[in-house]
C-alpha atoms as a printed R data frame, in Angstrom:
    type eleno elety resid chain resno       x       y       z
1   ATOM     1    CA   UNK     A     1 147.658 153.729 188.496
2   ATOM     2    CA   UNK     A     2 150.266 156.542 189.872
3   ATOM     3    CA   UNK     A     3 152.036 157.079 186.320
4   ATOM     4    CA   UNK     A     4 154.680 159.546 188.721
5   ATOM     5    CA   UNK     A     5 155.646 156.531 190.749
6   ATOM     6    CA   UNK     A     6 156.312 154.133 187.481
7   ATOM     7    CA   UNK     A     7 158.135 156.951 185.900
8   ATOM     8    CA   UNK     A     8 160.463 157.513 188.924
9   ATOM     9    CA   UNK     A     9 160.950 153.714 188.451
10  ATOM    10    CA   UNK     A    10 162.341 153.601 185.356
11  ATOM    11    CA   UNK     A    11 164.564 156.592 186.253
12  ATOM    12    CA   UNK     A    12 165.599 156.792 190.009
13  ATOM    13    CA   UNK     A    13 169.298 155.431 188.724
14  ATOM    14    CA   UNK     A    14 169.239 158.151 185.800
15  ATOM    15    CA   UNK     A    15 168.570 160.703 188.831
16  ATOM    16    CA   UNK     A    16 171.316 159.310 191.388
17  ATOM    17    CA   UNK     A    17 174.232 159.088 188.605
18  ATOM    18    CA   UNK     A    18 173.387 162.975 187.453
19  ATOM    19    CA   UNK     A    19 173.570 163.891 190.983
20  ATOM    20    CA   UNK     A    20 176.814 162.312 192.124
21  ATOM    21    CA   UNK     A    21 178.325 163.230 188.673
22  ATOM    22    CA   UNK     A    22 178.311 166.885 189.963
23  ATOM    23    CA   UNK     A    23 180.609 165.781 193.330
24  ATOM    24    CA   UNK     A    24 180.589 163.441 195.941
25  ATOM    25    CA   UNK     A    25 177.773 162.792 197.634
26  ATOM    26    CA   UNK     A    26 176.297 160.775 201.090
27  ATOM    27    CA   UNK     A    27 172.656 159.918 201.475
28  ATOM    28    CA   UNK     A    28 171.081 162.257 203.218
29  ATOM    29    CA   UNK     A    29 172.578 165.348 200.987
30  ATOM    30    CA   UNK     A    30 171.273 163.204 197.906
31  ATOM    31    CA   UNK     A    31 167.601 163.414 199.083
32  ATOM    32    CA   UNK     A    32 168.067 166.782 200.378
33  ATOM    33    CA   UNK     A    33 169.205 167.729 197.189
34  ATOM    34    CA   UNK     A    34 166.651 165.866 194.871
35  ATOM    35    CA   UNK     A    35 163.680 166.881 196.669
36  ATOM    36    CA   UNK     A    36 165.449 170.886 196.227
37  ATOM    37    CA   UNK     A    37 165.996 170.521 192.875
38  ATOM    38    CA   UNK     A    38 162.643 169.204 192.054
39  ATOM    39    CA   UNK     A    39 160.787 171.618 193.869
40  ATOM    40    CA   UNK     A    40 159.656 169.023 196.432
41  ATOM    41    CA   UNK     A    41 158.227 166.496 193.377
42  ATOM    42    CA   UNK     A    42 161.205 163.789 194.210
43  ATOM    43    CA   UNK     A    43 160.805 162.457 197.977
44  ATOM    44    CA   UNK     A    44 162.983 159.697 198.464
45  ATOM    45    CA   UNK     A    45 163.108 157.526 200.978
46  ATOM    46    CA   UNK     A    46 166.017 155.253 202.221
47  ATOM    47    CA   UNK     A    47 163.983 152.079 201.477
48  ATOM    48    CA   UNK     A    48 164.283 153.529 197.896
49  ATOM    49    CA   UNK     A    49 167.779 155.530 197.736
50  ATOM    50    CA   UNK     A    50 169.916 152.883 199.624
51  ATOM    51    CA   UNK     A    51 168.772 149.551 197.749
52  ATOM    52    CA   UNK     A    52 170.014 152.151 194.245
53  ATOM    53    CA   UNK     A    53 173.179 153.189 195.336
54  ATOM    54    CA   UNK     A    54 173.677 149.916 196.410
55  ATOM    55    CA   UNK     A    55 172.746 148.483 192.851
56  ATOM    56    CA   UNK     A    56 174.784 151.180 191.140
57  ATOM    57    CA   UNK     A    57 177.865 150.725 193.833
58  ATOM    58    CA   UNK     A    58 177.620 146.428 192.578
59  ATOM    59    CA   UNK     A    59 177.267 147.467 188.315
60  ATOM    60    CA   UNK     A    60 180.464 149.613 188.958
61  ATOM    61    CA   UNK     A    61 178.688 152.552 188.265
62  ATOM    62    CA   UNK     A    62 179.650 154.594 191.845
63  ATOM    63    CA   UNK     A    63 182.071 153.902 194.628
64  ATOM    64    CA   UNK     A    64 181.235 154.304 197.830
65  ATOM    65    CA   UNK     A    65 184.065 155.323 200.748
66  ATOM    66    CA   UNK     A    66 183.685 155.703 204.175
67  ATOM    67    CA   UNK     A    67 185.172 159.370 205.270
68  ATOM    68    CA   UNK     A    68 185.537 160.563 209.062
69  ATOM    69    CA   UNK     A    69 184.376 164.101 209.609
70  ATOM    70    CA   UNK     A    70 186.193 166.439 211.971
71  ATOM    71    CA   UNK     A    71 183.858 165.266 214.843
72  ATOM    72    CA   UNK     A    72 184.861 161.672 214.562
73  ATOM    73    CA   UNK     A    73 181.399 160.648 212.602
74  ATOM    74    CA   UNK     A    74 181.993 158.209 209.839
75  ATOM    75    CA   UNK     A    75 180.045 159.006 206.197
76  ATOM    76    CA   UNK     A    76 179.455 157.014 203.340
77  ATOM    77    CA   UNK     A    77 180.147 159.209 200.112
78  ATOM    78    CA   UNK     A    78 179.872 158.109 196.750
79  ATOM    79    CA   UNK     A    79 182.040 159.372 194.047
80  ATOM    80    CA   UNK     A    80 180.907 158.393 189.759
81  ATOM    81    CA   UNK     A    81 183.226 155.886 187.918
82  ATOM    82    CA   UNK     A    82 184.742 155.935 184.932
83  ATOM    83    CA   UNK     A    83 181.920 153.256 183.738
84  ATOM    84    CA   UNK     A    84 178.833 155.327 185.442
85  ATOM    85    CA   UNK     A    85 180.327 158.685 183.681
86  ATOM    86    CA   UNK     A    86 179.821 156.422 180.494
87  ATOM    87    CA   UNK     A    87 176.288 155.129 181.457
88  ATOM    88    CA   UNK     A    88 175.132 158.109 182.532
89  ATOM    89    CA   UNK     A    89 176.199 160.233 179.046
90  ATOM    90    CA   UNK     A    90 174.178 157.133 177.345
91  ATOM    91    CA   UNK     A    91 170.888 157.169 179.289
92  ATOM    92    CA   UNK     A    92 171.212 160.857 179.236
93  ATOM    93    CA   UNK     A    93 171.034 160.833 175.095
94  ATOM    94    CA   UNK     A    94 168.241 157.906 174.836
95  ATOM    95    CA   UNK     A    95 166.442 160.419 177.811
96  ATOM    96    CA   UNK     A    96 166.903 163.530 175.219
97  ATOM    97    CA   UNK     A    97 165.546 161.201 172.169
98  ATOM    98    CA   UNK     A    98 162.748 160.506 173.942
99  ATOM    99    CA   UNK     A    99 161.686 163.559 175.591
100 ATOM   100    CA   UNK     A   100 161.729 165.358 172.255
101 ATOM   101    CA   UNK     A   101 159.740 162.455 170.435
102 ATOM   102    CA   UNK     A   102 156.678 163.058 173.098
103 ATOM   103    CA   UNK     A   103 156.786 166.430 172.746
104 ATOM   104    CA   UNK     A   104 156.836 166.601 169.093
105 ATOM   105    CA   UNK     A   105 153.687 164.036 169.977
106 ATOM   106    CA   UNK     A   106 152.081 166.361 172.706
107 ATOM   107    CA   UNK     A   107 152.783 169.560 171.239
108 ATOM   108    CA   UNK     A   108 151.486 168.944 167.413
109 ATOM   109    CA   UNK     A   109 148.588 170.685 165.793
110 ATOM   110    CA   UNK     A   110 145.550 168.799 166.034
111 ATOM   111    CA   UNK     A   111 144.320 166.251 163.150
């Protein structure tokens, strides 16, 4: 079983929300910037970032506008909501809870 994969599973929203609650975002920069910031361990793909943002764009989480750059090319950008700012401070404190309980697990003295 690849326990990396299932992790990034259970997370890949977690990820997108902290990332577009720093500034508005389009696709591309969002992979470019998760697989920089993870010093390459976070490889998205758009069969796996589009199907999330769309998710998180339907829960009211992010907003997604269409902006025209200078050389007439249309981008999508997504910008946090109210209601994601809120999610994201929640799965951020569970995320904290359980990160110290498995280290307090994984780092005690032996029996």
């Amino acid at each position: 079983m690849n326990y990396g994969r299932e992790l990034l599973k259970g997370n890949t929203d977690s990820l997108l929300l902290c990332l577009i609650s720093r500034e508005p975002t389009y696709g591309y920069q969002i992979v470019k910037e998760l697989e920089k910031r993870s010093n390459g361990y976070f490889r998205f793909k758009e069969g796996t970032l589009y199907p999330a943002l769309h998710r998180l764009e339907r829960e009211g989480l992010i907003a997604g506008k269409w902006q025209i750059l200078p050389n007439g090319q249309q981008r999508r950008y997504y910008y946090m909501t109210k209601k994601g700012q809120q999610v994201l401070a929640a799965r951020l404190a569970t995320w904290q809870d359980f990160s110290t309980a498995v280290k307090a697990v994984t780092q005690a003295e032996p029996i």
